[in-house]
N, CA and C atoms as an extended XYZ file, in Angstrom:
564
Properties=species:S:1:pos:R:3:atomname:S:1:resname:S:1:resid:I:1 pbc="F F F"
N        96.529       82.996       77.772 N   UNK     1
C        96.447       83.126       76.330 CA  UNK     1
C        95.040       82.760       75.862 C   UNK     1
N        94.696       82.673       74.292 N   UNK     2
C        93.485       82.447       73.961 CA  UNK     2
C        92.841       80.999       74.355 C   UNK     2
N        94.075       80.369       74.645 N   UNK     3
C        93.752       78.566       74.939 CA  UNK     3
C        93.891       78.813       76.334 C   UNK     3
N        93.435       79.265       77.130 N   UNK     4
C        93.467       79.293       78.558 CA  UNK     4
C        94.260       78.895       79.191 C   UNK     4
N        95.943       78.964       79.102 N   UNK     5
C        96.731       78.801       79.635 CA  UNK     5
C        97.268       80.008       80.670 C   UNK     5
N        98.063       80.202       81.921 N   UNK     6
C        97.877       81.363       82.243 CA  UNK     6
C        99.520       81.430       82.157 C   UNK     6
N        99.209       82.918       81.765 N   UNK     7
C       101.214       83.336       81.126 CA  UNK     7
C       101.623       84.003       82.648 C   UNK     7
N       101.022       84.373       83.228 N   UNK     8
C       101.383       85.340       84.589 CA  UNK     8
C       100.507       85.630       85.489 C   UNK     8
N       100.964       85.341       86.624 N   UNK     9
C        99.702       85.508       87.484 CA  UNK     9
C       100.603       86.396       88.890 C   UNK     9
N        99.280       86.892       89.572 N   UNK    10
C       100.071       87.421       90.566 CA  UNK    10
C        98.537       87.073       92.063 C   UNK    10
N        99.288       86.738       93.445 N   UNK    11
C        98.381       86.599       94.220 CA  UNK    11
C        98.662       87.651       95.127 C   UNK    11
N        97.066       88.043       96.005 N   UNK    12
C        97.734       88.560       96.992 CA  UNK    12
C        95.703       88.797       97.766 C   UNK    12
N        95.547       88.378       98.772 N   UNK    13
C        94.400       87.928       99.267 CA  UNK    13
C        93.915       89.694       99.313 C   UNK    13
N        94.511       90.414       99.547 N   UNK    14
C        93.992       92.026       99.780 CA  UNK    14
C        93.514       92.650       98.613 C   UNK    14
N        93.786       92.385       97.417 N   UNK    15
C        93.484       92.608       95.990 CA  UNK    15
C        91.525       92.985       95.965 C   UNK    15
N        91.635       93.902       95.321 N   UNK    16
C        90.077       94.424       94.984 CA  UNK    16
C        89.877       95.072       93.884 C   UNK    16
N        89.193       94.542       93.342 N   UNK    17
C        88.093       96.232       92.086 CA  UNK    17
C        88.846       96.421       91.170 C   UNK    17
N        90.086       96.730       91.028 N   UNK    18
C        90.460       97.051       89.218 CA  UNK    18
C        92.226       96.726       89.495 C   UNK    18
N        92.465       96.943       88.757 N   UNK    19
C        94.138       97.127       88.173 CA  UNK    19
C        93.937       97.657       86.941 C   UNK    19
N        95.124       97.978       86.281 N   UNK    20
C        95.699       98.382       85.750 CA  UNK    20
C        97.193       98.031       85.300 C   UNK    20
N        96.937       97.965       83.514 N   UNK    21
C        98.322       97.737       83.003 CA  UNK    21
C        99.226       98.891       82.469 C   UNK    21
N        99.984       98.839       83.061 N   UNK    22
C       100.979      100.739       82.769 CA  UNK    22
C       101.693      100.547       81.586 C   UNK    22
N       102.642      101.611       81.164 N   UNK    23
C       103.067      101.091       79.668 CA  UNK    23
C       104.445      100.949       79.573 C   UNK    23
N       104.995      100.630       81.188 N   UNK    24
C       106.309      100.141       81.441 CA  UNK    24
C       106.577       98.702       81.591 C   UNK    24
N       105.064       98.130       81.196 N   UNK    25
C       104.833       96.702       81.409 CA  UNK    25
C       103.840       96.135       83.317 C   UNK    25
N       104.352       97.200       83.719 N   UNK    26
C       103.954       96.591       85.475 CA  UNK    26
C       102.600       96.699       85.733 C   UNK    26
N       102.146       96.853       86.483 N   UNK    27
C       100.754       96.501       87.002 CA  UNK    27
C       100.611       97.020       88.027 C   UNK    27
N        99.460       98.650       87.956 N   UNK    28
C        99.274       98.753       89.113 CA  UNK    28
C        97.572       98.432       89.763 C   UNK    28
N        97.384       98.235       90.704 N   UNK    29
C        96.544       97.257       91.513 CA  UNK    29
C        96.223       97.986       93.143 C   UNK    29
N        94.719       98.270       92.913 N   UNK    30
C        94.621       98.272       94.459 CA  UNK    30
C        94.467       97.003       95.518 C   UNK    30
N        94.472       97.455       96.900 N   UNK    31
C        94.792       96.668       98.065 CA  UNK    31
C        94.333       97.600       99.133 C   UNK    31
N        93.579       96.199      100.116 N   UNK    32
C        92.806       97.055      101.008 CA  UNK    32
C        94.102       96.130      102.197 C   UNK    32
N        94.394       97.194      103.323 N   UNK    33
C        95.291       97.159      104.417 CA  UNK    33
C        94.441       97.806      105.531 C   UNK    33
N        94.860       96.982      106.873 N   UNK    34
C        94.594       97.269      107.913 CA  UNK    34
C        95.003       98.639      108.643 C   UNK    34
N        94.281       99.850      108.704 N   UNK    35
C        94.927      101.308      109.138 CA  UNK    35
C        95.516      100.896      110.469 C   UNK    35
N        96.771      101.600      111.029 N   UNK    36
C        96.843      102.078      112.577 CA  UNK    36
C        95.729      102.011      113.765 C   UNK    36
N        95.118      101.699      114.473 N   UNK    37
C        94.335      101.833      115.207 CA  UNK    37
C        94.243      103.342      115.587 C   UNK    37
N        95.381      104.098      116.200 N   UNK    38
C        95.618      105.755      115.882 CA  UNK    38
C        94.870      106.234      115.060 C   UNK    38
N        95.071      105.969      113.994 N   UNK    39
C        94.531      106.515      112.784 CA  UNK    39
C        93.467      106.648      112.343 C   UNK    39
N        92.491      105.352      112.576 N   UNK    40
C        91.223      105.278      111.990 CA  UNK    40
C        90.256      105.675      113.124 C   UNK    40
N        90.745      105.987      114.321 N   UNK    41
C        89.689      106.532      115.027 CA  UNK    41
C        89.608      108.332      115.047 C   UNK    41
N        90.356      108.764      114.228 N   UNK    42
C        89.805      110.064      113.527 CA  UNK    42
C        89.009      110.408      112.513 C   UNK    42
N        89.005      109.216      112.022 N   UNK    43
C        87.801      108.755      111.145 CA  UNK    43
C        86.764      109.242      111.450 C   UNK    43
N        85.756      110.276      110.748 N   UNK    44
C        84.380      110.575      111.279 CA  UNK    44
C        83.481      109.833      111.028 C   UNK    44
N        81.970      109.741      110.987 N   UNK    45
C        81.140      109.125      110.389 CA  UNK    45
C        81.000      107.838      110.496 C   UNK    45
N        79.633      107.377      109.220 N   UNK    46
C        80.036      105.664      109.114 CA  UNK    46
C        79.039      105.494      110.368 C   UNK    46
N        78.256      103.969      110.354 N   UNK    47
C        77.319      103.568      111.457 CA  UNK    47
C        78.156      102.688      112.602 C   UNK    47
N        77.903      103.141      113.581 N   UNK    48
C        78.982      103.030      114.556 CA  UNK    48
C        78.651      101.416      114.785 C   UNK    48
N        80.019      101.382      115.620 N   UNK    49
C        80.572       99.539      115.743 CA  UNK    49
C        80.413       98.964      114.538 C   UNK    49
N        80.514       99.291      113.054 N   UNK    50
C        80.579       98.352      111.917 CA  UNK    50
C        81.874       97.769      111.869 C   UNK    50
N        83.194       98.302      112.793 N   UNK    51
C        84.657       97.878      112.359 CA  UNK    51
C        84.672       96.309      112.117 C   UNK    51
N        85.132       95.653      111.194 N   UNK    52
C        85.575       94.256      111.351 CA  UNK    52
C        86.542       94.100      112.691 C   UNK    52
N        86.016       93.248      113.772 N   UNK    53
C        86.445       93.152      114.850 CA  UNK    53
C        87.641       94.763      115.476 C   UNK    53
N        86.921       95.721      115.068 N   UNK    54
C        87.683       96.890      115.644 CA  UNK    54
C        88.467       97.254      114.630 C   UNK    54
N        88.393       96.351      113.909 N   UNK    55
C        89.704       97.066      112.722 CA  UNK    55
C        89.217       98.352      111.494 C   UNK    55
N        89.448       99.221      110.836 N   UNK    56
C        89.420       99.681      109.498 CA  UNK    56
C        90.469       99.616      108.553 C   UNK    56
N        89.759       99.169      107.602 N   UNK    57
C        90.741       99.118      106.205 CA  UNK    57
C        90.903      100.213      105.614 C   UNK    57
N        91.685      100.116      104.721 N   UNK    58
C        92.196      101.366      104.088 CA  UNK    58
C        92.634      100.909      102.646 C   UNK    58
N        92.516      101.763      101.727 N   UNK    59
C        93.262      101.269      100.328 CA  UNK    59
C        94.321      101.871       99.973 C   UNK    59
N        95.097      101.260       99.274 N   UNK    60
C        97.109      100.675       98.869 CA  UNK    60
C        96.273      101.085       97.075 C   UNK    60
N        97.583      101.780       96.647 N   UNK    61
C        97.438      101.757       95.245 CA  UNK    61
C        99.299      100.655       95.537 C   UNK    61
N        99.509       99.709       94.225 N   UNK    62
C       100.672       98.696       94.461 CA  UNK    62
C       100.598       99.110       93.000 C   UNK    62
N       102.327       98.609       92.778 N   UNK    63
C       102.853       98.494       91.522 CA  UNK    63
C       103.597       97.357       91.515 C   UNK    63
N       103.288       96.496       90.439 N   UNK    64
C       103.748       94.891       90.426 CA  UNK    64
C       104.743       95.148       89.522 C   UNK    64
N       105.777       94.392       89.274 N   UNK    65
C       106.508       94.119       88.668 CA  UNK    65
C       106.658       92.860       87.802 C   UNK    65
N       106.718       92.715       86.679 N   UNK    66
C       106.538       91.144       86.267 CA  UNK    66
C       107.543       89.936       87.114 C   UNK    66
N       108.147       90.528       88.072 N   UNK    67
C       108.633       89.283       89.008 CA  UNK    67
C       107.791       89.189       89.913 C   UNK    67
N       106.596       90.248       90.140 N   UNK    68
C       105.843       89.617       91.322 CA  UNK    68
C       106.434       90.477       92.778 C   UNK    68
N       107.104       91.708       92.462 N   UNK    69
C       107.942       92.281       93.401 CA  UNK    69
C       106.845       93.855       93.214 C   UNK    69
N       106.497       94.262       94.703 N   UNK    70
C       105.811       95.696       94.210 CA  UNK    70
C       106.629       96.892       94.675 C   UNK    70
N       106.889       97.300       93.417 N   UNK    71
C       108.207       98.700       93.354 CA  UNK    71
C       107.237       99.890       93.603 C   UNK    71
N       106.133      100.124       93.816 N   UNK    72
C       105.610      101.403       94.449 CA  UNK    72
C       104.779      101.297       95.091 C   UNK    72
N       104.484      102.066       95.940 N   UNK    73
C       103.355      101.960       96.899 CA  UNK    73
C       102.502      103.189       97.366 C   UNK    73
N       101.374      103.519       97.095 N   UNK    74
C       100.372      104.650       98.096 CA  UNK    74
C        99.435      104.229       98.814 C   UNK    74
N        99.441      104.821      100.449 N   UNK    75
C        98.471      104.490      101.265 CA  UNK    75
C        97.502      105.740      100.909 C   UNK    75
N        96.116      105.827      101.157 N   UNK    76
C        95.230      106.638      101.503 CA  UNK    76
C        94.867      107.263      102.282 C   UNK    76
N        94.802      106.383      103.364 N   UNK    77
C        94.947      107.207      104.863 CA  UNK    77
C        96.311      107.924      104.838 C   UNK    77
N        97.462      107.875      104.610 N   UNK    78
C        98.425      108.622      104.796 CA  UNK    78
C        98.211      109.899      104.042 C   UNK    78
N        97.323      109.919      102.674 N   UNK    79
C        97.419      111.237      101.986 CA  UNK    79
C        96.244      112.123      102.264 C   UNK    79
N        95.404      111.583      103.165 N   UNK    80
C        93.861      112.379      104.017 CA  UNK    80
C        94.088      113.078      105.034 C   UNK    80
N        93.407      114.050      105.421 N   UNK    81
C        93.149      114.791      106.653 CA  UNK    81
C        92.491      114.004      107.589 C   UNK    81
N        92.528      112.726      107.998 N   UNK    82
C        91.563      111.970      108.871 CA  UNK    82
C        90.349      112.532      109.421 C   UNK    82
N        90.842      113.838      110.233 N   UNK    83
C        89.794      114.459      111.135 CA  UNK    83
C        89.012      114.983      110.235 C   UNK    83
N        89.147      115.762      109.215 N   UNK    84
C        88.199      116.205      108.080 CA  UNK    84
C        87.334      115.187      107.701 C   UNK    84
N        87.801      114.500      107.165 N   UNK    85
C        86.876      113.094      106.208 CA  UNK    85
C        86.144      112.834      107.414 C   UNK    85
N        84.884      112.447      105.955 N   UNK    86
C        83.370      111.538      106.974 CA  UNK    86
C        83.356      111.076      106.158 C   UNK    86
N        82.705      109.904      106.776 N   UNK    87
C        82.138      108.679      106.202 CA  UNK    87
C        80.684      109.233      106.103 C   UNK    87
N        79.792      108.968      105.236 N   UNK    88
C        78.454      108.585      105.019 CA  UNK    88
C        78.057      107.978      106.311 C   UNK    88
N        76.297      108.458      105.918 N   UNK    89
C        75.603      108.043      107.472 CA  UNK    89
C        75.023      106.341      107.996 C   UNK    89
N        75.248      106.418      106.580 N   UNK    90
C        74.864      104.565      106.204 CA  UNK    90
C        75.779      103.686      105.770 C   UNK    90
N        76.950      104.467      105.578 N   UNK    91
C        78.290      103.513      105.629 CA  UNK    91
C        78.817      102.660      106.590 C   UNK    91
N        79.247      101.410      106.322 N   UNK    92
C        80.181      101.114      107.463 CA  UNK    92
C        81.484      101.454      107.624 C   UNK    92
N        81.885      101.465      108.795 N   UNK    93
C        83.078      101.676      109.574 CA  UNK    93
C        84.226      100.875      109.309 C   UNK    93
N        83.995       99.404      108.339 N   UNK    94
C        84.925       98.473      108.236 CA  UNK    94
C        86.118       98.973      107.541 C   UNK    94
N        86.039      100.192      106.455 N   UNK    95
C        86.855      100.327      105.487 CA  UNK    95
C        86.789      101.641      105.316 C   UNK    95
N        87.537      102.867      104.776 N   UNK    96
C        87.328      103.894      104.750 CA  UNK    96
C        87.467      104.148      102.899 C   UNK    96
N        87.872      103.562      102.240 N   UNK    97
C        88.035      103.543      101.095 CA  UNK    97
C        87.175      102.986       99.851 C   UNK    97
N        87.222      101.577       99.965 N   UNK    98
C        86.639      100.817       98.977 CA  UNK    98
C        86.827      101.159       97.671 C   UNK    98
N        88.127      101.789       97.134 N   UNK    99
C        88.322      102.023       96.083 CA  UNK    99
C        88.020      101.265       95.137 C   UNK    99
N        87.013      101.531       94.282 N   UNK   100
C        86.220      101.008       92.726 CA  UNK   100
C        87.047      101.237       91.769 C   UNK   100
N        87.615      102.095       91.398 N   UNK   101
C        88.269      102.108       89.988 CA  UNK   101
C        89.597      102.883       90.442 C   UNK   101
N        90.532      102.604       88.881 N   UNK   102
C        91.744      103.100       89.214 CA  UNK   102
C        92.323      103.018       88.233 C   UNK   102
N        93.109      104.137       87.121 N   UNK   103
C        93.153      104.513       86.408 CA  UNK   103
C        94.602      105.156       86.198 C   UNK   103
N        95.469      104.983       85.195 N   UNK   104
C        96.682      105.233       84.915 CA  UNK   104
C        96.406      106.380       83.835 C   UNK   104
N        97.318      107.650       84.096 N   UNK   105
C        97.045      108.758       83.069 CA  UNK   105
C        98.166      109.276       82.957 C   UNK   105
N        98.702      109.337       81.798 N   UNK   106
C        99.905      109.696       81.313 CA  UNK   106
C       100.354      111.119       81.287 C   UNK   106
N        98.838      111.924       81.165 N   UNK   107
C        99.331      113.492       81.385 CA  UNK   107
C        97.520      113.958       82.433 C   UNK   107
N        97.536      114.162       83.188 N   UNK   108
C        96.455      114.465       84.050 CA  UNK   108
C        96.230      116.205       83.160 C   UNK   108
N        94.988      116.466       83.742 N   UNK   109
C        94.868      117.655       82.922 CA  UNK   109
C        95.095      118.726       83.930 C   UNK   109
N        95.776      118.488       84.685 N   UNK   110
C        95.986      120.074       85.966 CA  UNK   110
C        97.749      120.582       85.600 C   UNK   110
N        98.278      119.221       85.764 N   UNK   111
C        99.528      119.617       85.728 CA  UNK   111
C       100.616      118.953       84.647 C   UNK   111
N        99.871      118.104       83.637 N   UNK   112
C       100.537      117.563       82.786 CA  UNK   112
C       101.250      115.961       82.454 C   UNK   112
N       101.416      116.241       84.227 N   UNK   113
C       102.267      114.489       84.901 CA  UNK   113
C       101.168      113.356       84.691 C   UNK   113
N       102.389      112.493       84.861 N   UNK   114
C       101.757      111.220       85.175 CA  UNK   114
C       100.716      111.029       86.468 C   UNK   114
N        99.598      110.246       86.392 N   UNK   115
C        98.429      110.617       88.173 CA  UNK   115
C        97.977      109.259       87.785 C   UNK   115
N        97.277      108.853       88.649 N   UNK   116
C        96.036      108.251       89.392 CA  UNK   116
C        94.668      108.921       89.324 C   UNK   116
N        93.905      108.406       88.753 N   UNK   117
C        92.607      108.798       88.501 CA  UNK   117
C        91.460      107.695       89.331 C   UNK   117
N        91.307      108.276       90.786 N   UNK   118
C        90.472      107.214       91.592 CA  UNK   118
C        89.673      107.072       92.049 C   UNK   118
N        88.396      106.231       91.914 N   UNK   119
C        87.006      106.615       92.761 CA  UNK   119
C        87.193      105.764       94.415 C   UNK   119
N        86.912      106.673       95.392 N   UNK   120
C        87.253      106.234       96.818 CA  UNK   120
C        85.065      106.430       97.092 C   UNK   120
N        84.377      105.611       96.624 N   UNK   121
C        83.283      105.436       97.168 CA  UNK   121
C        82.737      105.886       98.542 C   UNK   121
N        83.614      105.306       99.210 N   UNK   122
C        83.579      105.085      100.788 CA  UNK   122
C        83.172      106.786      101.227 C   UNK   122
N        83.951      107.967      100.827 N   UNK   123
C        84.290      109.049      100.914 CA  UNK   123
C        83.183      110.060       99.669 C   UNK   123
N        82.786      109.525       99.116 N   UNK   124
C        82.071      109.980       97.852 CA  UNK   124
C        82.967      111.034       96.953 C   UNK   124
N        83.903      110.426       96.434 N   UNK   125
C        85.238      111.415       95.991 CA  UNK   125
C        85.401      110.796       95.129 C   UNK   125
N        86.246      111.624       94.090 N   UNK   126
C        87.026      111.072       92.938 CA  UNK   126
C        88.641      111.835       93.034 C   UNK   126
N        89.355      111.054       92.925 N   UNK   127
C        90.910      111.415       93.421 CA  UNK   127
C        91.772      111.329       92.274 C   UNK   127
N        92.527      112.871       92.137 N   UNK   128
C        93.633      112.641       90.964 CA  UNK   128
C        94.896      112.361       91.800 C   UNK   128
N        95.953      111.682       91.709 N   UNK   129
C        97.240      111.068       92.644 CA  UNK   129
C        97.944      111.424       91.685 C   UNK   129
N        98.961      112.046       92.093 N   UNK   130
C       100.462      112.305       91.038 CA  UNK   130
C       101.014      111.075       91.409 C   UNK   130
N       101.845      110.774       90.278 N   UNK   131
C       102.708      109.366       90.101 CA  UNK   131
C       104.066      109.888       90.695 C   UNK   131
N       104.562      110.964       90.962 N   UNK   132
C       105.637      111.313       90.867 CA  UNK   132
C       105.704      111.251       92.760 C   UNK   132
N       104.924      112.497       93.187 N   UNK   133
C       104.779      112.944       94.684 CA  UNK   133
C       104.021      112.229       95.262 C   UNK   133
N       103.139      111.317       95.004 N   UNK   134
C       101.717      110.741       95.632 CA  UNK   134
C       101.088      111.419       96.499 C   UNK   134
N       101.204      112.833       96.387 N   UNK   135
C       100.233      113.974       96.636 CA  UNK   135
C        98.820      113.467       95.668 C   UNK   135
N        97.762      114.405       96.101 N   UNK   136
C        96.012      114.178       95.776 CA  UNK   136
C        96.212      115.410       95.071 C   UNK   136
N        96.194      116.074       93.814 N   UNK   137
C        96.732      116.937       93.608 CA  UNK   137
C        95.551      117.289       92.823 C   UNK   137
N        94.195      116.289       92.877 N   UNK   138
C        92.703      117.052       92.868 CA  UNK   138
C        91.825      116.316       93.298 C   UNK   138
N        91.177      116.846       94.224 N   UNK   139
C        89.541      116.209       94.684 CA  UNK   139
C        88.170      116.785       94.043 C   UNK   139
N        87.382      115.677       93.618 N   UNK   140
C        85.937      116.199       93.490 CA  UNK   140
C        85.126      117.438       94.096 C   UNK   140
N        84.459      118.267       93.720 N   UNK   141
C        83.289      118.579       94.891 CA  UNK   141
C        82.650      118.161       95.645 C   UNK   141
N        82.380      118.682       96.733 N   UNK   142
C        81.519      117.478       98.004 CA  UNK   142
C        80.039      117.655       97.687 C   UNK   142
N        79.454      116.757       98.153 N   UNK   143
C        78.037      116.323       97.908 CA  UNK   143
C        77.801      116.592       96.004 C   UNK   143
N        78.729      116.071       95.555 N   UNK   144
C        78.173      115.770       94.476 CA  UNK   144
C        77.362      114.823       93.547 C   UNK   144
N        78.125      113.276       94.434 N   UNK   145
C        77.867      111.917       94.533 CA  UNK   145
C        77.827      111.472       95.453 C   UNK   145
N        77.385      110.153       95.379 N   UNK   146
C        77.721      109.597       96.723 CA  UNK   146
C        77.766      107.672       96.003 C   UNK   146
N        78.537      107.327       96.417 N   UNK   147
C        78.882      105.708       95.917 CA  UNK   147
C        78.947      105.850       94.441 C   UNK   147
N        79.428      106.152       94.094 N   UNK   148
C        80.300      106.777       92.763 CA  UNK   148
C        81.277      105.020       91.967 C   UNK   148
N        81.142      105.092       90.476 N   UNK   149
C        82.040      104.143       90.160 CA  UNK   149
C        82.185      104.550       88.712 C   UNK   149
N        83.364      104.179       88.168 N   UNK   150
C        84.434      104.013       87.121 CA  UNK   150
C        84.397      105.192       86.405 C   UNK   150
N        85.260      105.923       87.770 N   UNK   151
C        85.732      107.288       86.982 CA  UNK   151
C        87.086      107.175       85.588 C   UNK   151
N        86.501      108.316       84.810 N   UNK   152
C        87.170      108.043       83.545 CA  UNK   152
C        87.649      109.452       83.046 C   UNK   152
N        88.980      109.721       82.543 N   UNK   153
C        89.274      110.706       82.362 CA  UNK   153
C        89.099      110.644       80.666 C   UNK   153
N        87.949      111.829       79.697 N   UNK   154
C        87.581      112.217       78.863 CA  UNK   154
C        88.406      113.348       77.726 C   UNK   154
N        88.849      112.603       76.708 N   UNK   155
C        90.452      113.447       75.741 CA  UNK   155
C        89.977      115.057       76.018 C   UNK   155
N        88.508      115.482       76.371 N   UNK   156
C        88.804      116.818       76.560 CA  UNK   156
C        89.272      117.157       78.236 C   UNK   156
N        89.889      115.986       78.789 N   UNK   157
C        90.148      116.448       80.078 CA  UNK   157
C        89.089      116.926       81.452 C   UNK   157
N        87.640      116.634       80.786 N   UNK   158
C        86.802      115.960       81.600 CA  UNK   158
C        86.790      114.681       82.503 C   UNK   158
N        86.354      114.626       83.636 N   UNK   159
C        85.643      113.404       84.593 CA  UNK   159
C        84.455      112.588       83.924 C   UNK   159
N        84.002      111.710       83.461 N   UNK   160
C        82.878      111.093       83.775 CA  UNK   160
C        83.056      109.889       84.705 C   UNK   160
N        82.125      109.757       85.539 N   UNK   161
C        81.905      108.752       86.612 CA  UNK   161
C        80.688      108.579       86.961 C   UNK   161
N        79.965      106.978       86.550 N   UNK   162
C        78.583      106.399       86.932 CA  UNK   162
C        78.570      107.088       88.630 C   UNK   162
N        77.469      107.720       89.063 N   UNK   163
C        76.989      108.162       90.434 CA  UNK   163
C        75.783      107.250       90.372 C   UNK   163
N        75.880      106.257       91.427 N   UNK   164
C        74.982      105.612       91.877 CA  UNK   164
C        74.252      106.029       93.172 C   UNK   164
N        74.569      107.394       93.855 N   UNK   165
C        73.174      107.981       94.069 CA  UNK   165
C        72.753      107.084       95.618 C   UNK   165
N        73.640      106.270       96.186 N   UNK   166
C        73.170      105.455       97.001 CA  UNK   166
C        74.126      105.719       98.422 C   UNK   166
N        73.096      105.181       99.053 N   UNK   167
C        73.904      105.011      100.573 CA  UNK   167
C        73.901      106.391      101.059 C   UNK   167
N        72.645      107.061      101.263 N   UNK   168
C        72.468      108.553      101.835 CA  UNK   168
C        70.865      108.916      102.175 C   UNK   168
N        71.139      109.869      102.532 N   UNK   169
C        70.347      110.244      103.180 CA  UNK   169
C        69.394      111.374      102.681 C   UNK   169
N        68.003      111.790      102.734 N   UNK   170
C        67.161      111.100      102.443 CA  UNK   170
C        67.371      109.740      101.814 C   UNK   170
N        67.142      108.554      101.915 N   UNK   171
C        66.867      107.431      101.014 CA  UNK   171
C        65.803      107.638       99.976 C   UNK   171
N        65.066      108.175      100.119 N   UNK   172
C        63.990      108.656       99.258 CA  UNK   172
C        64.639      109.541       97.883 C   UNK   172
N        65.744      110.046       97.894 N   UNK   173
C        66.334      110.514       97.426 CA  UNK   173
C        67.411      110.368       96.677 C   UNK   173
N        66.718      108.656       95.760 N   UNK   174
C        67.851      108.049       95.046 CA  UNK   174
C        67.582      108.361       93.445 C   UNK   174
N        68.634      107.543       92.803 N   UNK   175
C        68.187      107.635       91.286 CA  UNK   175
C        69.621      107.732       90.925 C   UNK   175
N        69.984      106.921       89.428 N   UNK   176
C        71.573      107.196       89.461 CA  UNK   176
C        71.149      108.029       88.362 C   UNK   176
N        73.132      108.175       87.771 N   UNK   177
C        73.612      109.121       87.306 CA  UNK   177
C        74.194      109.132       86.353 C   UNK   177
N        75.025      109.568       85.102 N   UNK   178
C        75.986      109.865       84.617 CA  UNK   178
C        76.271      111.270       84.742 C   UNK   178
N        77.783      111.660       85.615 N   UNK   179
C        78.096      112.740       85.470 CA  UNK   179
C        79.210      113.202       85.302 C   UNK   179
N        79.300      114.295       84.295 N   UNK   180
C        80.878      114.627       83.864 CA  UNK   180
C        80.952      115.755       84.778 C   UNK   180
N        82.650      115.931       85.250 N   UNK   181
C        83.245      117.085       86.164 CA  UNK   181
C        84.199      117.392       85.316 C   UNK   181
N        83.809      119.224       85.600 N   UNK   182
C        85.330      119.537       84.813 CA  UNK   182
C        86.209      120.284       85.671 C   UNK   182
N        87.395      119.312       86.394 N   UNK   183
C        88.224      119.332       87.019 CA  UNK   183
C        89.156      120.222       87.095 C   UNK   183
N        89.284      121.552       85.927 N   UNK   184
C        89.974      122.895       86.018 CA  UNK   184
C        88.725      123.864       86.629 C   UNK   184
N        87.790      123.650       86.533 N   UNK   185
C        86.632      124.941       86.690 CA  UNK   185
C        85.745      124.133       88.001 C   UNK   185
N        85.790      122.882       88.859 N   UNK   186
C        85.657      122.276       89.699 CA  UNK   186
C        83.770      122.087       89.504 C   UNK   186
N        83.350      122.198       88.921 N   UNK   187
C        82.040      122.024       87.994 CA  UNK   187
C        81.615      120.818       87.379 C   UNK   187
N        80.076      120.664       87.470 N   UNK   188
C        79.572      119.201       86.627 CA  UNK   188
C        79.036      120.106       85.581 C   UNK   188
């Protein structure tokens, strides 16, 4: 409250980068999880041996419940083509995600539904997630960005998302950004 008392709290050591309050009251919240070992070595890219002791993370979209109970769940790696995706050449290997922002949208502008509006850095992507299917039911253009943060969906159903322009190649070849995508015509 305004007297710094705390009305609700929720722990959980995997917690990163944003949440979100939905308008059913719950809370959804990313979380970085340990992938399959299977899994993350289809992983392309990324500067080799960065894994935290062999491991890669991955990011969890969670839905809290005001008891502290999480009634939904999306993995990332489960909704990727593994073998497709690269990592950046200057990325590490520890995490494939690093999801920065994350965003609750009541009508997405492709199909109307409820989505996920998400910047996955790691990948240089911006991700629309249906709430319903937890299908990716739109991705960015490639090489558009690269380390990308707080994508925002715009009442005309535009993208804007700060492109910070970093972690690539040329290095010589930095400078950030503001850039809007328009996500029916796949265009900045």
């Amino acid at each position: 409250d305004w007297n710094g008392k705390v009305l609700w709290e929720y722990k959980n050591e995997d917690l990163h980068h944003d949440f979100e309050i939905l308008p059913n009251g719950n809370i959804a919240a990313t979380i970085r999880n340990p992938m399959p070992a299977e899994e993350s070595i289809k992983v392309k890219g990324g500067s080799a041996n960065t894994e935290d002791n062999g491991v890669m993370l991955s990011d969890s979209i969670i839905e809290i419940n005001r008891e502290r109970e999480i009634v939904w769940k999306w993995d990332l790696y489960k909704q990727l083509e593994l073998e497709v995706e690269k990592l950046g050449p200057l990325n590490s290997r520890s995490e494939l995600g690093h999801t920065n922002s994350i965003r609750y949208i009541k009508s997405d502008p492709l199909t109307g539904k409820e989505a996920y509006l998400m910047s996955i850095p790691q990948l240089n992507v911006i991700l629309l997630v249906s709430r319903d299917s937890g299908e990716i039911i739109w991705r960015s253009p490639k090489n558009i960005m690269t380390f990308q943060h707080d994508a925002t969906l715009l009442p005309n159903g535009n993208i804007l998302v700060f492109n910070n322009n970093a972690l690539r190649k040329p290095i010589d070849d930095l400078g950030s950004q503001v850039i809007e995508i328009d996500p029916k015509a796949n265009k900045i």
